[in-house]
C-alpha positions as YAML, in Angstrom:
chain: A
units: angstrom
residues:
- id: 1
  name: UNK
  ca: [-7.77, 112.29, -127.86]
- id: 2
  name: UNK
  ca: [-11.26, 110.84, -127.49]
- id: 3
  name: UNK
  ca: [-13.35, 109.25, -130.28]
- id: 4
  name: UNK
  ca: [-15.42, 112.30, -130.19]
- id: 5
  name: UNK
  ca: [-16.25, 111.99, -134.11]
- id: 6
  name: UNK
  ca: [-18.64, 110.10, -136.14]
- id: 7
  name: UNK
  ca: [-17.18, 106.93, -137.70]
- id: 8
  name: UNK
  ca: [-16.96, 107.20, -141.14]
- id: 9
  name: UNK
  ca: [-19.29, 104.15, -143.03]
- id: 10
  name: UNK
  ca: [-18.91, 102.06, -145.98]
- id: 11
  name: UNK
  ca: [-21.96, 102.70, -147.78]
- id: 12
  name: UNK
  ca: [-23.16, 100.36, -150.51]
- id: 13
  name: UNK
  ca: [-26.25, 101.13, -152.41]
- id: 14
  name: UNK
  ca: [-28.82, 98.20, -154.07]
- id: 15
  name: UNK
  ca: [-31.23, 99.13, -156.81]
- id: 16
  name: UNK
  ca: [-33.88, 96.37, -156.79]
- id: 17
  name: UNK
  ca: [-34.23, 96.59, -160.73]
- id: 18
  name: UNK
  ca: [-30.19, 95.49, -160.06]
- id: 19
  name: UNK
  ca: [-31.36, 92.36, -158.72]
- id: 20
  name: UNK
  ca: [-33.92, 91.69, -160.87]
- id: 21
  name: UNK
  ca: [-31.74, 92.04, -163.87]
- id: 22
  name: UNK
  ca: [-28.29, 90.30, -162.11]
- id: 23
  name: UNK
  ca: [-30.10, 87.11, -162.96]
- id: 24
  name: UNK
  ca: [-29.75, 87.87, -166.91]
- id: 25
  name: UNK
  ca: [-25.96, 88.69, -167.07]
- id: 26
  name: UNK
  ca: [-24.55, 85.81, -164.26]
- id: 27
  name: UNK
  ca: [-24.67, 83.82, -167.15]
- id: 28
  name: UNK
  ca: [-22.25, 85.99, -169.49]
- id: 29
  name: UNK
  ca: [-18.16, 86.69, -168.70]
- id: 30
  name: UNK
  ca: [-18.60, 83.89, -165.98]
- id: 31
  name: UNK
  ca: [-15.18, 84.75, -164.40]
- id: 32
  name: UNK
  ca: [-15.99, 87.87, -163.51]
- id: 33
  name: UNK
  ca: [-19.45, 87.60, -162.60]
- id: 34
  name: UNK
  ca: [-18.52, 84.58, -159.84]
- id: 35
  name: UNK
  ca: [-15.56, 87.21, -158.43]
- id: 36
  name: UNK
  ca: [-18.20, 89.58, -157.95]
- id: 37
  name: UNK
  ca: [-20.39, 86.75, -156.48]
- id: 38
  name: UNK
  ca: [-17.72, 85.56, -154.20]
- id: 39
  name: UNK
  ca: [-14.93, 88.34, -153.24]
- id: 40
  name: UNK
  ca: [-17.39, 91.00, -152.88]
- id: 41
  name: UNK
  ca: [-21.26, 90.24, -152.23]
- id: 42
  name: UNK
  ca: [-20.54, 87.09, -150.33]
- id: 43
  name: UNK
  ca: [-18.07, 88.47, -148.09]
- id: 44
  name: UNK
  ca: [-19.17, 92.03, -148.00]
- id: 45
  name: UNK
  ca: [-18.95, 93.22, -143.97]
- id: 46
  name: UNK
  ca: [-19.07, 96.16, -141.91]
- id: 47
  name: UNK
  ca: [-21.07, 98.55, -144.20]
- id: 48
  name: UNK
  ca: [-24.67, 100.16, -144.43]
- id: 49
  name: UNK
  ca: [-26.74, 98.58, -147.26]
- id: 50
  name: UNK
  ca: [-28.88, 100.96, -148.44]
- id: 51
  name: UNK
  ca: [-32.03, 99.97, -151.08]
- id: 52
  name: UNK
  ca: [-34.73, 101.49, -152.22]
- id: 53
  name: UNK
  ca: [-37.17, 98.46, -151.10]
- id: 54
  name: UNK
  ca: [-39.74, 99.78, -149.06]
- id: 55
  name: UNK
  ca: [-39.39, 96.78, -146.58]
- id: 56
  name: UNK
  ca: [-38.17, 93.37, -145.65]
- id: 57
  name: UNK
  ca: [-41.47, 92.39, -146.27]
- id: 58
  name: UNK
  ca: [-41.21, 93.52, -149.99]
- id: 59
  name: UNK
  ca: [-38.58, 90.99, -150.46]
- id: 60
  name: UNK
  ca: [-39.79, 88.60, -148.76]
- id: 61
  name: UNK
  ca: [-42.53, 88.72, -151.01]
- id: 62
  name: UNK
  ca: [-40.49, 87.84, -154.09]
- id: 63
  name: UNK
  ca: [-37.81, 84.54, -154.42]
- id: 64
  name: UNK
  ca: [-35.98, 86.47, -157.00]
- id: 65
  name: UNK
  ca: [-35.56, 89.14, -154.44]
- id: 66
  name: UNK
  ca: [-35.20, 86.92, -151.54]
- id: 67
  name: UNK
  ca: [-32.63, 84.49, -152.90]
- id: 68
  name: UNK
  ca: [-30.10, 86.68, -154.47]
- id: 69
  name: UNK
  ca: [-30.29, 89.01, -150.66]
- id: 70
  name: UNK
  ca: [-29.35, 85.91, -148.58]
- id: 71
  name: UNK
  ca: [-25.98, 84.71, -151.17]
- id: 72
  name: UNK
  ca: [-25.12, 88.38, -151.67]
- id: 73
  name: UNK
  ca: [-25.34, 90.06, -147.78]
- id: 74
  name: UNK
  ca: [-25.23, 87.30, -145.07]
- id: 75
  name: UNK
  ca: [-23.75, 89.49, -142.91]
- id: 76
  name: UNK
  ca: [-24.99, 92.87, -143.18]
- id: 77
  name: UNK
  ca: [-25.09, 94.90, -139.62]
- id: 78
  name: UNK
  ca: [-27.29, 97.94, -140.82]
- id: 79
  name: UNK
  ca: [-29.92, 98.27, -143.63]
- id: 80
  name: UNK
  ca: [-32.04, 101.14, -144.60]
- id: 81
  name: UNK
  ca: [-35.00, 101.38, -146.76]
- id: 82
  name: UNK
  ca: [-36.25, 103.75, -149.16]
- id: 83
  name: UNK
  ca: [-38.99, 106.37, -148.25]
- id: 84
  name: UNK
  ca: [-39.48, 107.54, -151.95]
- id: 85
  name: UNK
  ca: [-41.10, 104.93, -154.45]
- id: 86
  name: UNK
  ca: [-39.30, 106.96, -157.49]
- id: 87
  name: UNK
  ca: [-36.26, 105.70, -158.13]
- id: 88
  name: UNK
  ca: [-35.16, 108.99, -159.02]
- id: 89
  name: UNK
  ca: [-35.78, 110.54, -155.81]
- id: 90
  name: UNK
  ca: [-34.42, 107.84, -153.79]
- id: 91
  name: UNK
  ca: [-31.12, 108.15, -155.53]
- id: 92
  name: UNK
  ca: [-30.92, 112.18, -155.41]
- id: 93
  name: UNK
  ca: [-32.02, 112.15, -151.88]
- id: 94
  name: UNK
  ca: [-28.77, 109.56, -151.09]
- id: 95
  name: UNK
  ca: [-26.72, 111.97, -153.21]
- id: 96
  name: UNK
  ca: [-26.95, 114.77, -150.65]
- id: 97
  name: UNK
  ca: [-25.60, 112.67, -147.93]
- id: 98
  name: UNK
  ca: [-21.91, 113.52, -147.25]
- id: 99
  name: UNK
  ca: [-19.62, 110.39, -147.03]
- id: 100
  name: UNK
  ca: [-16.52, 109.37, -149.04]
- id: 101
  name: UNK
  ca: [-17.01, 105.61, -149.05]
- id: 102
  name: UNK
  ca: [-20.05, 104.83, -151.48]
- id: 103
  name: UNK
  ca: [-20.72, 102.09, -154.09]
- id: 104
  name: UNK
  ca: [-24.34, 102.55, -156.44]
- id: 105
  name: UNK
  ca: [-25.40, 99.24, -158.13]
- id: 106
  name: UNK
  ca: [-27.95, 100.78, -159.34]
- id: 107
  name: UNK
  ca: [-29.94, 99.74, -162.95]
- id: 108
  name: UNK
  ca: [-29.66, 102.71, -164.91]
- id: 109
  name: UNK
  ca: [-28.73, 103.74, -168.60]
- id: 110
  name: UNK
  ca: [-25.00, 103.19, -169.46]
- id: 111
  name: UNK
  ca: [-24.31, 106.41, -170.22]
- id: 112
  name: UNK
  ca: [-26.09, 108.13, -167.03]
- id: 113
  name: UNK
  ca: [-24.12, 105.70, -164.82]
- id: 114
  name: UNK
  ca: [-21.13, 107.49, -166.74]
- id: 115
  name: UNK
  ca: [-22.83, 111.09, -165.99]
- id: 116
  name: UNK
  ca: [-23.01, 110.56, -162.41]
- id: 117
  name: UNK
  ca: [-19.82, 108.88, -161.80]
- id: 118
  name: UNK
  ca: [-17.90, 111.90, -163.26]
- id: 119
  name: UNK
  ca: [-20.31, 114.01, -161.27]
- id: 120
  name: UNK
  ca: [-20.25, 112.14, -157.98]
- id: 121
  name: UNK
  ca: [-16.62, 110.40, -157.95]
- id: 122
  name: UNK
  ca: [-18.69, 107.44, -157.21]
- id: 123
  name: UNK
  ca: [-18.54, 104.07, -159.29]
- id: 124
  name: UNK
  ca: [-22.00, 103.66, -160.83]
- id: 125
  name: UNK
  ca: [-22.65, 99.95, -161.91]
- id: 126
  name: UNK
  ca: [-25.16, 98.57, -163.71]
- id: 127
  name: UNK
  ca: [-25.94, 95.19, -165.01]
- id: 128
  name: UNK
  ca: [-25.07, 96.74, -168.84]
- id: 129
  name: UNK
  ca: [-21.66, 97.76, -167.41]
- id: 130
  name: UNK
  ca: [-21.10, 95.14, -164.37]
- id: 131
  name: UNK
  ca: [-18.36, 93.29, -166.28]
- id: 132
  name: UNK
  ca: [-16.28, 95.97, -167.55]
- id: 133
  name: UNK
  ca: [-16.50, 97.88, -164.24]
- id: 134
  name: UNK
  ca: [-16.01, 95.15, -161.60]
- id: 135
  name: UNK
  ca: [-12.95, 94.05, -164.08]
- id: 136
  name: UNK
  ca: [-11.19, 97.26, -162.85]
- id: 137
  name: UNK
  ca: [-10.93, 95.40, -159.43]
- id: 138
  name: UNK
  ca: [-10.38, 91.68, -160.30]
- id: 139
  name: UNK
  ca: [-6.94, 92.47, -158.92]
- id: 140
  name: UNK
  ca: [-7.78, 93.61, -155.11]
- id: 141
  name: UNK
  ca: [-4.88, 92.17, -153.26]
- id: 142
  name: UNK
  ca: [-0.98, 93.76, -155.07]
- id: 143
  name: UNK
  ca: [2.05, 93.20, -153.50]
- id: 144
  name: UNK
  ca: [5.11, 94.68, -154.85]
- id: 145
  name: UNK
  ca: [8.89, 94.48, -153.69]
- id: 146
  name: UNK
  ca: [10.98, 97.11, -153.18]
- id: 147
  name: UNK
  ca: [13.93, 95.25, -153.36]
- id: 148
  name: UNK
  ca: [16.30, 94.59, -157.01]
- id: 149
  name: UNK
  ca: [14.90, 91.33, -157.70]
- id: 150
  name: UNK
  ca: [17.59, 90.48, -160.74]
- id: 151
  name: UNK
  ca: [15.19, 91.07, -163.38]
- id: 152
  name: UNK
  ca: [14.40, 93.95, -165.74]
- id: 153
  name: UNK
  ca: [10.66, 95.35, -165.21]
- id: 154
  name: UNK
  ca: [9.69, 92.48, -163.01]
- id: 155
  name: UNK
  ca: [6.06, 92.78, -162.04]
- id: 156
  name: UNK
  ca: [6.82, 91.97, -158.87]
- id: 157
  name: UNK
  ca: [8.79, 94.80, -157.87]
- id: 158
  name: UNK
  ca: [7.75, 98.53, -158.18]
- id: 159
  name: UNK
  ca: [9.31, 99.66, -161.15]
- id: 160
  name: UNK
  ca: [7.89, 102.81, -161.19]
- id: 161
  name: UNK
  ca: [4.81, 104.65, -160.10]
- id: 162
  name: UNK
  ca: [3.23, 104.03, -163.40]
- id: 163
  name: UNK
  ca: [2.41, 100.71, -161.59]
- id: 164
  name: UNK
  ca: [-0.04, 102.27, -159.90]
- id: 165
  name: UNK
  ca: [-2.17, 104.10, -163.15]
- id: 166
  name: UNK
  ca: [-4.68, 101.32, -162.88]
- id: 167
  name: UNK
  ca: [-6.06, 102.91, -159.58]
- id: 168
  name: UNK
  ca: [-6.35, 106.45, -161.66]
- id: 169
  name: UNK
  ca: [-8.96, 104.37, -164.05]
- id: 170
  name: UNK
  ca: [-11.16, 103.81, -161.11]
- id: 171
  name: UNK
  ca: [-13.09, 107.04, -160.08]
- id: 172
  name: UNK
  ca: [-12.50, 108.74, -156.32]
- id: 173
  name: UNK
  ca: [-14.03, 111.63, -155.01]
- id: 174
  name: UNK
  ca: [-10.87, 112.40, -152.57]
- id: 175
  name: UNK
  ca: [-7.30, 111.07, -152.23]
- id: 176
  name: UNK
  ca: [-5.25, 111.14, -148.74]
- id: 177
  name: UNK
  ca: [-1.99, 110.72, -148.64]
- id: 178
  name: UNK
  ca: [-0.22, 110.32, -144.80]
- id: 179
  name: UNK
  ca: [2.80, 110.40, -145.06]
- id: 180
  name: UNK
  ca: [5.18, 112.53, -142.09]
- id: 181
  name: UNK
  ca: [8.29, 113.35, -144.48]
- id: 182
  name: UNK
  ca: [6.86, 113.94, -147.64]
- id: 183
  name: UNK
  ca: [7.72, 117.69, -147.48]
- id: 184
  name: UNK
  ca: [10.69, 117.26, -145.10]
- id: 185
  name: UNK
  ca: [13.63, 116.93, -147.47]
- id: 186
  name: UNK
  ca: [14.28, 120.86, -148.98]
- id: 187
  name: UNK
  ca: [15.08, 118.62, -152.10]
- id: 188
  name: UNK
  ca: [12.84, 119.25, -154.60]
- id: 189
  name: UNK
  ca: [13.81, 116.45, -156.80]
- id: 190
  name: UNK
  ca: [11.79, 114.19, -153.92]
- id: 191
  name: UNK
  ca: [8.64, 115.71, -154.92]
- id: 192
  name: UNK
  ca: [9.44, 115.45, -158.45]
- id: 193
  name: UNK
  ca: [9.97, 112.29, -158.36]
- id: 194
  name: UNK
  ca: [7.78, 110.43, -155.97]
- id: 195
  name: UNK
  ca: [4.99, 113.12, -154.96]
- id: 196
  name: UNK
  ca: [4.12, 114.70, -158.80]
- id: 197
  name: UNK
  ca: [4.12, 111.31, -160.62]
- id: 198
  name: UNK
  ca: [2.41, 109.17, -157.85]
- id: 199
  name: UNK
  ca: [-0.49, 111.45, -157.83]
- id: 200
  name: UNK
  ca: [-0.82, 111.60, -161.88]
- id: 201
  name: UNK
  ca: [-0.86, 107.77, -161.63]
- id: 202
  name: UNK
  ca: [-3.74, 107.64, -159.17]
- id: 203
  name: UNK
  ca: [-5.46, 111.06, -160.25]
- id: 204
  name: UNK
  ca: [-9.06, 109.64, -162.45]
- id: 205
  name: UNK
  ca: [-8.04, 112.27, -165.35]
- id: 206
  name: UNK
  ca: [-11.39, 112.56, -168.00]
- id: 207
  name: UNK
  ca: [-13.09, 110.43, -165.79]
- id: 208
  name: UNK
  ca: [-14.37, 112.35, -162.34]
- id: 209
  name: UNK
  ca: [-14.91, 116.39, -162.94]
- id: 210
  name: UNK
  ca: [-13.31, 117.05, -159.25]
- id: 211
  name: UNK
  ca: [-10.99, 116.16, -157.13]
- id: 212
  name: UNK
  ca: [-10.00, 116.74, -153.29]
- id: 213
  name: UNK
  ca: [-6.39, 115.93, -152.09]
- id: 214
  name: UNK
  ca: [-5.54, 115.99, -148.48]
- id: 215
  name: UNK
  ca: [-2.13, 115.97, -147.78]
- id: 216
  name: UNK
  ca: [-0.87, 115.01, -144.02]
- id: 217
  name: UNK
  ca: [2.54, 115.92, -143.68]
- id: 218
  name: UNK
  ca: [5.51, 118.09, -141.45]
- id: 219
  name: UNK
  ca: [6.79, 121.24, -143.20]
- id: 220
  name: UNK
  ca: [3.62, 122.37, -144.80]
- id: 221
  name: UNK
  ca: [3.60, 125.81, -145.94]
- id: 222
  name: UNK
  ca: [1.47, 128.31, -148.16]
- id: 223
  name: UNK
  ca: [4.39, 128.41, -150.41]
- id: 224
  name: UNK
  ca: [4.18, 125.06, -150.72]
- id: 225
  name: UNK
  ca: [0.84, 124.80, -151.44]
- id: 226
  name: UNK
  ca: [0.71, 127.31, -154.13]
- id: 227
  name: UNK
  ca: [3.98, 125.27, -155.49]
- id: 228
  name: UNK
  ca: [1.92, 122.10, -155.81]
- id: 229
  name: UNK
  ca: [-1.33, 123.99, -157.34]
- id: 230
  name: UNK
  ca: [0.36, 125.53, -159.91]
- id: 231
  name: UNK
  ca: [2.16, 121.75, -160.95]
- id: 232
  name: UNK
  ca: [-1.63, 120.53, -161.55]
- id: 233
  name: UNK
  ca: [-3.10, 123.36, -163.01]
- id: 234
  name: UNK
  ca: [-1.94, 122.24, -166.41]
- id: 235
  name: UNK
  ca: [-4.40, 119.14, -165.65]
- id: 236
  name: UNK
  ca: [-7.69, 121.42, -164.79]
- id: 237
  name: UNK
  ca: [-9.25, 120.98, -168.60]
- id: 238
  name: UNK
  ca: [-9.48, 117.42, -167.48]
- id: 239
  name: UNK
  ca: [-10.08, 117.96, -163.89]
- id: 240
  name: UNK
  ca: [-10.58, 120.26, -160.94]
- id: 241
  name: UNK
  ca: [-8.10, 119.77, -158.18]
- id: 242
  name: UNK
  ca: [-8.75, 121.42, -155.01]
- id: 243
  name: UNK
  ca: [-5.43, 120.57, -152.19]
- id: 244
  name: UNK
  ca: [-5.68, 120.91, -148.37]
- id: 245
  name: UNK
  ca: [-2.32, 120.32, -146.66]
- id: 246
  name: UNK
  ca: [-2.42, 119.09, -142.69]
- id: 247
  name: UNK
  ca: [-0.07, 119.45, -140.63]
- id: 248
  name: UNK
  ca: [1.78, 117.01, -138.59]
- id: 249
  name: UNK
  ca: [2.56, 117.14, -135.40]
- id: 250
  name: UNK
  ca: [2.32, 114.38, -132.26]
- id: 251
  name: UNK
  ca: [1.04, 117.57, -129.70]
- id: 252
  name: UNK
  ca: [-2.46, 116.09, -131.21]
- id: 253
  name: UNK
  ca: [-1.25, 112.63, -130.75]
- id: 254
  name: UNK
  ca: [-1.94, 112.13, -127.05]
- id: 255
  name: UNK
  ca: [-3.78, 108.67, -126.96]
- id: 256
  name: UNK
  ca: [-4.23, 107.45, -130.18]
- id: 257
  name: UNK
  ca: [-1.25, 106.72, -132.95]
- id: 258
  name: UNK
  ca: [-1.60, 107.59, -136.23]
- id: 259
  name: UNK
  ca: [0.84, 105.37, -138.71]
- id: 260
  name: UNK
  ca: [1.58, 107.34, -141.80]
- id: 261
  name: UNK
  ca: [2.46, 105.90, -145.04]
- id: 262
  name: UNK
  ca: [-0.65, 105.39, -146.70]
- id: 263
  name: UNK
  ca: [-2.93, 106.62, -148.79]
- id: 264
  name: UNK
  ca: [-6.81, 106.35, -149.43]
- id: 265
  name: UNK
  ca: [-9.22, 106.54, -152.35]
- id: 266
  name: UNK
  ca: [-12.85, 105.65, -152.49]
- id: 267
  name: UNK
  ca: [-12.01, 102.58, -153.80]
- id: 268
  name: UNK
  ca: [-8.08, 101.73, -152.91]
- id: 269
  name: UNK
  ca: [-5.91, 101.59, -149.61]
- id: 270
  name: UNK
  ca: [-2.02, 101.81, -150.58]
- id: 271
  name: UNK
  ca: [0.59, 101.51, -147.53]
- id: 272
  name: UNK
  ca: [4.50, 102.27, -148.41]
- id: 273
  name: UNK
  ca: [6.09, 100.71, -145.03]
- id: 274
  name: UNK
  ca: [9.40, 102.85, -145.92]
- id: 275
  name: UNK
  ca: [7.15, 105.71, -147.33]
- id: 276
  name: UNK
  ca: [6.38, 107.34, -150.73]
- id: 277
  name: UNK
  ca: [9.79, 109.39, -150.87]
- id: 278
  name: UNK
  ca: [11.70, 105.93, -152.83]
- id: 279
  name: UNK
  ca: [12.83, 106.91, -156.83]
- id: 280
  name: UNK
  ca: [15.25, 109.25, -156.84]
- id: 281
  name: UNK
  ca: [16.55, 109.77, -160.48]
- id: 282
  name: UNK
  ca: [13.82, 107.16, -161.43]
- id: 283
  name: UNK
  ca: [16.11, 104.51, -159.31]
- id: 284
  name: UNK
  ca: [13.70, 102.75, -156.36]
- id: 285
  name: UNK
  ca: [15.92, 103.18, -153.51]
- id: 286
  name: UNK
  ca: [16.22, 99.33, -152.32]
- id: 287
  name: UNK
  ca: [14.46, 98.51, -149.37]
- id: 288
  name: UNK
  ca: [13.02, 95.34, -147.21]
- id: 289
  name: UNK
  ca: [9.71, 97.33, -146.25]
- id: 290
  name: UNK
  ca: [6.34, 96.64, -147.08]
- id: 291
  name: UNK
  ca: [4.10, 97.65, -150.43]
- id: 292
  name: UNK
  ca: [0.56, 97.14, -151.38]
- id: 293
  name: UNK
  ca: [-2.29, 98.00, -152.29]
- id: 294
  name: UNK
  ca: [-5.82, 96.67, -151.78]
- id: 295
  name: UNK
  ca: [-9.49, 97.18, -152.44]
- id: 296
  name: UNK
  ca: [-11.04, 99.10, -150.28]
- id: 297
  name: UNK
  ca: [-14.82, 97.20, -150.97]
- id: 298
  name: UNK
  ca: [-13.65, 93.85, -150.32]
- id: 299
  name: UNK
  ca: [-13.46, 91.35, -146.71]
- id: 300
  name: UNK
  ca: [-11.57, 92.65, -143.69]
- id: 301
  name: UNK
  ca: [-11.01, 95.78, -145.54]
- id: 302
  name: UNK
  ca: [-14.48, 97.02, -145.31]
- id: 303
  name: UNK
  ca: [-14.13, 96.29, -141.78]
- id: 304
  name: UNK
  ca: [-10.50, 97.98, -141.47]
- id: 305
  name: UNK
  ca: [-10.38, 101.20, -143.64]
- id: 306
  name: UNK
  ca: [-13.17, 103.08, -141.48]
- id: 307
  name: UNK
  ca: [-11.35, 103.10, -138.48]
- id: 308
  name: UNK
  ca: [-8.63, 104.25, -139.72]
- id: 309
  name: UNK
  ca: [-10.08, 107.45, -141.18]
- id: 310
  name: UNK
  ca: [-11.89, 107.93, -138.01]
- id: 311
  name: UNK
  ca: [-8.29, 108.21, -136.64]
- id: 312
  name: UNK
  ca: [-7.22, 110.58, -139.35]
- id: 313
  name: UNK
  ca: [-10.93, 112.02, -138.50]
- id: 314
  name: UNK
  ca: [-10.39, 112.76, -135.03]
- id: 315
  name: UNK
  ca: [-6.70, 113.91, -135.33]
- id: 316
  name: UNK
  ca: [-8.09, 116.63, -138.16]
- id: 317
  name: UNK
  ca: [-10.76, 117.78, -136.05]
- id: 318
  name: UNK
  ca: [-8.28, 118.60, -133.18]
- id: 319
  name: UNK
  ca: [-6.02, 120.02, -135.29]
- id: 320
  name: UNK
  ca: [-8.47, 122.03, -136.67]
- id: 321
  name: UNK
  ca: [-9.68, 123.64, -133.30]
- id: 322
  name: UNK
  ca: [-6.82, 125.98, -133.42]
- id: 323
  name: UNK
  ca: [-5.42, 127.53, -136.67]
- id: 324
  name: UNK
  ca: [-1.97, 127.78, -135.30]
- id: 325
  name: UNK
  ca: [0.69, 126.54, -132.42]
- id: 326
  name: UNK
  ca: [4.52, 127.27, -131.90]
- id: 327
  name: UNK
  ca: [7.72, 125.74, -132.19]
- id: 328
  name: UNK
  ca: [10.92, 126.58, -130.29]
- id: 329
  name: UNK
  ca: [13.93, 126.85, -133.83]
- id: 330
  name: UNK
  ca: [17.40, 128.18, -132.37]
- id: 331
  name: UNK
  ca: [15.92, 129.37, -129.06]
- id: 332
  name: UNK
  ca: [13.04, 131.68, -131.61]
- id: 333
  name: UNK
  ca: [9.67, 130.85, -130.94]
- id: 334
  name: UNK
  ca: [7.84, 130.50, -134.32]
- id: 335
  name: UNK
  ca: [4.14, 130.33, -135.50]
- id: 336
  name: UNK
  ca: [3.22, 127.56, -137.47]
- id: 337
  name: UNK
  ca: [0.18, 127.09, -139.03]
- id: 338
  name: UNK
  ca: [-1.93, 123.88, -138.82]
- id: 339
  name: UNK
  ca: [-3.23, 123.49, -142.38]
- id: 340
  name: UNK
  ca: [-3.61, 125.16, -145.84]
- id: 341
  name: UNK
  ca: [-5.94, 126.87, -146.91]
- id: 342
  name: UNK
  ca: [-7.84, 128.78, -145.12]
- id: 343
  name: UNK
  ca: [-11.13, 126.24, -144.76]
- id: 344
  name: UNK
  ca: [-10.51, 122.51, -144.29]
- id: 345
  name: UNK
  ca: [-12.42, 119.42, -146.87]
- id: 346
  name: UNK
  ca: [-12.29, 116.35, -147.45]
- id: 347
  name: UNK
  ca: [-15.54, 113.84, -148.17]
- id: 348
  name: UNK
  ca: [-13.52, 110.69, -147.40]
- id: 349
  name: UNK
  ca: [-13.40, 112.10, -143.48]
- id: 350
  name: UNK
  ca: [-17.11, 113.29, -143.98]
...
């Protein structure tokens, strides 16, 4: 399988009124002010700044400008500048641009920042809200155990997937979830368990208006699909939830890997080394594998998480050239189909 796709880009997006304000509330909640200064604008990498500046000449012009640019992006590989001088336009014009991985510090109202996020599924930061957003991620790096540590609701272990809800306060316009054997126990008490509950942890409920899940998984089926719809439909006065299953299979694997257990927001990367399939009757089954979860808008991370959904890219795009293949079951040749429904989405492959 060739990279035949587009990488997808981490896109961040700079309103110069940001700037000029950023100077007035560094001085206020100092802790989280220097953890946006140093986690996330100093170290920043591998995105696409775009600003509505009309030029590097612009901020050149200004010191305000010009010294907050070199601390915050000393490494930027690709800038764009604005053609519109509204501010307005500039941001509706970057609005129609498909892409999953996008970040507006722009200087707005409060309350439209609020608007658009549960619009968009975008976070929408302003200097008004700065503190109380960028709090959300002060924790970036979580590492749990899933082994019986000796103590009762240690916060080092997973005790349940209600670990997880503060990822559902952060807003995301799509969720993946990779995992091979999700579906492949005929046990419903797996999905129960681990699939129904991780998702409600994660899901933004009250605070995006949609939502696009992307399952990648063996055993999909329609009847599955309309199974897992009709568990969230009792959630659609606080959110629409739209689900596109993928199928797995390695005859799409031919030269690249794909390594399942994890899952992607806009904002989040979570990886389950022995997969998401590990509370049954509410009891983590023990293991010495890997958990964690890390924010996707910070360091390496920036660097890492694009190429990994231009794997998950390319492998959808093959397995989307053909709706169905077959598979030899007690010498029967059977149809299976390659995804659910009938139309594939998902804006974090976009």
């Amino acid at each position: 399988m060739e990279r035949l796709e587009k990488k997808p880009v981490m896109e961040v997006f700079l309103d110069k009124d940001f700037i000029m304000n950023f100077w007035n509330v560094s001085s206020t909640d100092k802790t989280i002010i220097d953890n946006f200064k140093e986690t996330f604008l100093k170290k920043a990498k591998n995105f696409c700044l775009k600003t509505n500046f009309s030029s590097l000449d612009e901020i050149k012009d200004n010191e305000e400008y010009l010294v907050i640019m070199e601390m915050l992006f000393e490494s930027i590989p690709e800038m764009e500048f604005s053609v519109h001088p509204q501010k307005t336009d500039w941001l509706n014009n970057e609005l129609n641009t498909i892409g999953g991985y996008k970040l507006f510090l722009i200087e707005i109202e409060q309350k439209e920042c609020e608007a658009y996020t549960k619009e968009t599924g975008f976070e929408f930061i302003c200097t008004n809200n700065l503190s109380s957003c960028w709090k959300k991620y002060l924790s970036k790096e979580i590492e749990k155990s899933l082994l019986n540590l000796g103590q009762k609701n240690d916060p080092d272990v997973l005790n349940s997937w209600k670990d997880l809800s503060f990822i559902g306060q952060s807003p995301t316009k799509s969720i993946i979830v990779v995992d091979r054997y999700i579906f492949s126990d005929s046990w419903s008490q797996r999905i129960n368990e681990n699939l129904y509950p991780l998702l409600e942890a994660i899901i933004p409920f009250g605070i995006c208006s949609s939502l696009d899940i992307l399952i990648i998984a063996e055993n999909i089926s329609s009847e599955l699909h309309q199974q897992i719809n009709e568990h969230f439909t009792k959630f659609q006065e606080k959110i629409k939830i739209n689900f596109y299953f993928l199928t797995w299979a390695y005859t799409f694997m031919d030269t690249q890997t794909i390594h399942d257990r994890y899952i992607y927001t806009n904002y989040y990367t979570i990886y389950s080394g022995p997969g998401f399939n590990i509370f049954n009757y509410s009891v983590l089954k023990e293991s010495n594998g890997l958990f964690f979860v890390k924010f996707s808008f910070a360091g390496l991370n920036m660097k890492i998480c694009p190429f990994h959904l231009l794997l998950l890219k390319n492998y959808a795009s093959e397995c989307t050239k053909q709706k169905e293949r077959t598979k030899i079951v007690n010498n029967v040749k059977i149809k299976l189909l390659n995804y659910y429904p009938d139309y594939f989405y998902c804006p974090l492959l976009s």
